[in-house]
Structure formats: C-alpha cells, structure tokens
MMTF fields as JSON, N, C-alpha, C and O atoms, coordinates in Angstrom:
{
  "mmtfVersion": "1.0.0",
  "mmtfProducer": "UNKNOWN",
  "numBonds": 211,
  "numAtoms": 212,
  "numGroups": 53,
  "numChains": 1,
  "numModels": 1,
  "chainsPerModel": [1],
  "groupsPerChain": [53],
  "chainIdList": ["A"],
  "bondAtomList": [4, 2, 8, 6, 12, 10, 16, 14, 20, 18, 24, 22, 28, 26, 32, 30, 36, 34, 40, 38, 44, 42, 48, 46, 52, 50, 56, 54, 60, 58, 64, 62, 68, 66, 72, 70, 76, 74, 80, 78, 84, 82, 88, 86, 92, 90, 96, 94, 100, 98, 104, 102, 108, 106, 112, 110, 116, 114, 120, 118, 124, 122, 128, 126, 132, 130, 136, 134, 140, 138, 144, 142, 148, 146, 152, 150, 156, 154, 160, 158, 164, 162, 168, 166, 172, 170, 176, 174, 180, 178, 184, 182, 188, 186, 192, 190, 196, 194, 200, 198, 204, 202, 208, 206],
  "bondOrderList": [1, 1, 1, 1, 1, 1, 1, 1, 1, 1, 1, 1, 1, 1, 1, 1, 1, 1, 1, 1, 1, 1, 1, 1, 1, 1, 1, 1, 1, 1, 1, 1, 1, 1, 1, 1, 1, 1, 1, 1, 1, 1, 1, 1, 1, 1, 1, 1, 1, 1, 1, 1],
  "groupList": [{"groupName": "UNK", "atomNameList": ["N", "CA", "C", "O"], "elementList": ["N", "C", "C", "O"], "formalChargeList": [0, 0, 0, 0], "bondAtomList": [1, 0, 2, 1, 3, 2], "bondOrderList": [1, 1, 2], "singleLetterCode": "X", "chemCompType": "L-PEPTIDE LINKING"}],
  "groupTypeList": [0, 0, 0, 0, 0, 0, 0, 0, 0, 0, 0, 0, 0, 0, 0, 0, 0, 0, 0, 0, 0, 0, 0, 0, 0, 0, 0, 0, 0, 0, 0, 0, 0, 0, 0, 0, 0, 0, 0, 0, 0, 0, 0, 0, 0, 0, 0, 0, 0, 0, 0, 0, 0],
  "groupIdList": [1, 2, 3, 4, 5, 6, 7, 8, 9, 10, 11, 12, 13, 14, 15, 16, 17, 18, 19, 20, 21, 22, 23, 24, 25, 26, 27, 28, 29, 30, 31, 32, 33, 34, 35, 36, 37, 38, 39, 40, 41, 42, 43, 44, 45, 46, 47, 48, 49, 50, 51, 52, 53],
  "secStructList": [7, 2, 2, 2, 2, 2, 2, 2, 2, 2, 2, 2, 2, 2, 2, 2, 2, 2, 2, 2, 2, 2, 2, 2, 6, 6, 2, 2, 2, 2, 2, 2, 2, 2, 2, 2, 2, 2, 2, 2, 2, 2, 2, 2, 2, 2, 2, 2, 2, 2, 2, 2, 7],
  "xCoordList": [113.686, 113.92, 112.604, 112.421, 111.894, 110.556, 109.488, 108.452, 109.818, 109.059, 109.982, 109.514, 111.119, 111.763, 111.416, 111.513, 110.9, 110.323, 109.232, 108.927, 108.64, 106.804, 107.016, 106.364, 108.187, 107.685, 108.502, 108.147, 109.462, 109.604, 108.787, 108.978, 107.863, 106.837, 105.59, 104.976, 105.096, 104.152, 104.802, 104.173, 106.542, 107.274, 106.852, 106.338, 107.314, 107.14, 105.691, 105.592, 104.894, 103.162, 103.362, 103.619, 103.269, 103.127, 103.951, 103.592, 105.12, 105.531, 104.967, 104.951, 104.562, 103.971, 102.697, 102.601, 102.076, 100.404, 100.641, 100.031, 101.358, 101.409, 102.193, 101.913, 103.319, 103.872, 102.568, 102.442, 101.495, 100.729, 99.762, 99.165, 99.669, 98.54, 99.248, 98.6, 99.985, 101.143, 100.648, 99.943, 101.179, 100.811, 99.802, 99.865, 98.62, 96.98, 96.767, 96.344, 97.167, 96.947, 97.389, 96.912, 98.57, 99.701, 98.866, 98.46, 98.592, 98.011, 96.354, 96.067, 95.515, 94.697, 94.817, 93.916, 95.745, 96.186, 96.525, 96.256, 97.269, 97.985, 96.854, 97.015, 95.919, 94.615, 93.725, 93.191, 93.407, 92.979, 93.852, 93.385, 94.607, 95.883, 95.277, 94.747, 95.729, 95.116, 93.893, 93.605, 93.294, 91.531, 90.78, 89.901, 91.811, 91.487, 92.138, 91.564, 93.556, 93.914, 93.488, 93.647, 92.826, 92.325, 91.108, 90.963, 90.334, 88.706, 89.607, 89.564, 90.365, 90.86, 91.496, 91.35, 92.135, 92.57, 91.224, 91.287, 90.137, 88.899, 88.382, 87.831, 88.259, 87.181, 88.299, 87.912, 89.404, 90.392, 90.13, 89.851, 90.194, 89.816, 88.676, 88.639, 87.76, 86.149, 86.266, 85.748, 86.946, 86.688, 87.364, 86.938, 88.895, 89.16, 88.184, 88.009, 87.624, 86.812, 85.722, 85.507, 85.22, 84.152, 84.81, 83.918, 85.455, 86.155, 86.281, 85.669, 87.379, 87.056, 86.175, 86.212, 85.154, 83.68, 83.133, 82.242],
  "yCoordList": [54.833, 55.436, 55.852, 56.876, 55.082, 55.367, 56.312, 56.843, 56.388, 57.779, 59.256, 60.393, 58.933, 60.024, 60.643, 61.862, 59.618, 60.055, 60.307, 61.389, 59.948, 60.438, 61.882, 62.862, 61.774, 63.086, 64.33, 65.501, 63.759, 64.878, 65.044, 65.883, 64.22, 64.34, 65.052, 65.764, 64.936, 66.147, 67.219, 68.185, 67.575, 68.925, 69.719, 70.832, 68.587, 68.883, 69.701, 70.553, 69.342, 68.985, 70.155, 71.104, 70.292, 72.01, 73.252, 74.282, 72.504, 73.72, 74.334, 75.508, 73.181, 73.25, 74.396, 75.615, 73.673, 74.412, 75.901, 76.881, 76.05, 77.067, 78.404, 79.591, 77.81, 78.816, 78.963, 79.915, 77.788, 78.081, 79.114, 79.994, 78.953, 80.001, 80.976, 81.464, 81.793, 82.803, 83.385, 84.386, 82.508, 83.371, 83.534, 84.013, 82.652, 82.855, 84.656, 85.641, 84.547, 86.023, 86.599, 87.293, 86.899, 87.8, 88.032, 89.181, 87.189, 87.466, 88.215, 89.044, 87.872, 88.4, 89.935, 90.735, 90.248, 91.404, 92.384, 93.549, 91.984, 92.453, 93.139, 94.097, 92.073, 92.403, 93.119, 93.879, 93.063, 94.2, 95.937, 97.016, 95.657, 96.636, 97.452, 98.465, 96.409, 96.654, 97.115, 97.732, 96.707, 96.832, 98.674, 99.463, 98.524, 100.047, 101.151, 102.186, 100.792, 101.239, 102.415, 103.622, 101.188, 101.079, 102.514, 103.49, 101.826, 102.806, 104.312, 105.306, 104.17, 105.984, 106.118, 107.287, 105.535, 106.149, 106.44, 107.317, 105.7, 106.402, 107.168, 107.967, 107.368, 108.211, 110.062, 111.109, 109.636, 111.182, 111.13, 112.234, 110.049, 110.504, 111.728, 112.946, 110.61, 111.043, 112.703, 113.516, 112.923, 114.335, 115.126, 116.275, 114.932, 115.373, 115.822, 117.011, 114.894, 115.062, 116.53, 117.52, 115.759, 116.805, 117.802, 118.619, 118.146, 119.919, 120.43, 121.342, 119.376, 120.12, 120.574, 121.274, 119.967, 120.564, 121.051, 120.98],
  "zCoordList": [110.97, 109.659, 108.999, 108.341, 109.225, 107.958, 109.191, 108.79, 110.339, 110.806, 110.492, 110.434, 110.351, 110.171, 108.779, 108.637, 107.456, 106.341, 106.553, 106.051, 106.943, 107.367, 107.665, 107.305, 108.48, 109.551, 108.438, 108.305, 107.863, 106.44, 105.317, 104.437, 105.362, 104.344, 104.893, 104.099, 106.277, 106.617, 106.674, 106.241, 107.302, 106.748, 105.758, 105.647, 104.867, 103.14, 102.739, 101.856, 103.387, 103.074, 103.566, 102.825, 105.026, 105.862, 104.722, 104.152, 104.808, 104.312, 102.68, 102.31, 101.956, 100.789, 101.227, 101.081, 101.644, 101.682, 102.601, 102.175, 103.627, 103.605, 102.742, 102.907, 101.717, 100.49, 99.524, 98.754, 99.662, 98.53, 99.273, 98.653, 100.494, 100.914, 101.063, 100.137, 101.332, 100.945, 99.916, 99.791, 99.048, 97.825, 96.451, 95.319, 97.512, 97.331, 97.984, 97.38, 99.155, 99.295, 99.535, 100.432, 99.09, 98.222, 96.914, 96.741, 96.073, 95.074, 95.086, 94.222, 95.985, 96.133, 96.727, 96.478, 97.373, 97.686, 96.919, 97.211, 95.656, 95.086, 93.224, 92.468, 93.264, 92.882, 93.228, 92.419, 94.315, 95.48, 94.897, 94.531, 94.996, 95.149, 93.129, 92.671, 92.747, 91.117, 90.595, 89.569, 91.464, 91.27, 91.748, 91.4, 92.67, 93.695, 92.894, 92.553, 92.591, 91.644, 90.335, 90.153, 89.544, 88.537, 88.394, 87.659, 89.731, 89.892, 90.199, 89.475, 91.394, 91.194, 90.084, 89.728, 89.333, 87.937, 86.922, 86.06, 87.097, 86.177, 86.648, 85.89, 87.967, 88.881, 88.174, 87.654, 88.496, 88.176, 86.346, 85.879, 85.397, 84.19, 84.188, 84.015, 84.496, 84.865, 84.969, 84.204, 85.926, 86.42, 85.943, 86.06, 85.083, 84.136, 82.976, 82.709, 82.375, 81.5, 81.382, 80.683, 82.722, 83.065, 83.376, 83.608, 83.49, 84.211, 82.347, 81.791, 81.696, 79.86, 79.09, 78.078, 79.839, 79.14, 79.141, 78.295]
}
C-alpha cells in the first residue's frame, strides 16, 4: 500500500513540474510572440510617420 502512495506521489510530482514547465514556456513564447509583435508595430508607425513628412 504505502509504495503504491509513493509511487502516486512522484506521479503527482512529474506530472506537476512538467504542467509547470509547459506553461513556463508557453508563456515565454507567447511574450516572445508580444514582444516581436510590438517592435513591427513601431517599426510600421515609424515609417508611417516618416513618409507624412
């Protein structure tokens, strides 16, 4: 009995740490994703700008 809890509690553990690393970089991805984003949306302001002037 009490290896059968052990052995659901490193389950538990695996399966924990790997949902958290999941969505460590899921999230870092998704920042990534935001970040890149971001710079071509100023880089096209940018050149907007400059073409009005």
């Amino acid at each position: 009995m009490y290896e059968f809890l052990i052995w659901m509690l490193q389950l538990m553990c695996v399966v924990f740490c790997f949902g958290f690393l999941v969505l460590a970089m899921s999230g870092v991805l998704a920042g990534f994703i935001v970040l890149v984003d971001w710079v071509n949306i100023r880089l096209h302001l940018g050149r907007l700008e400059r073409k009005r002037k």
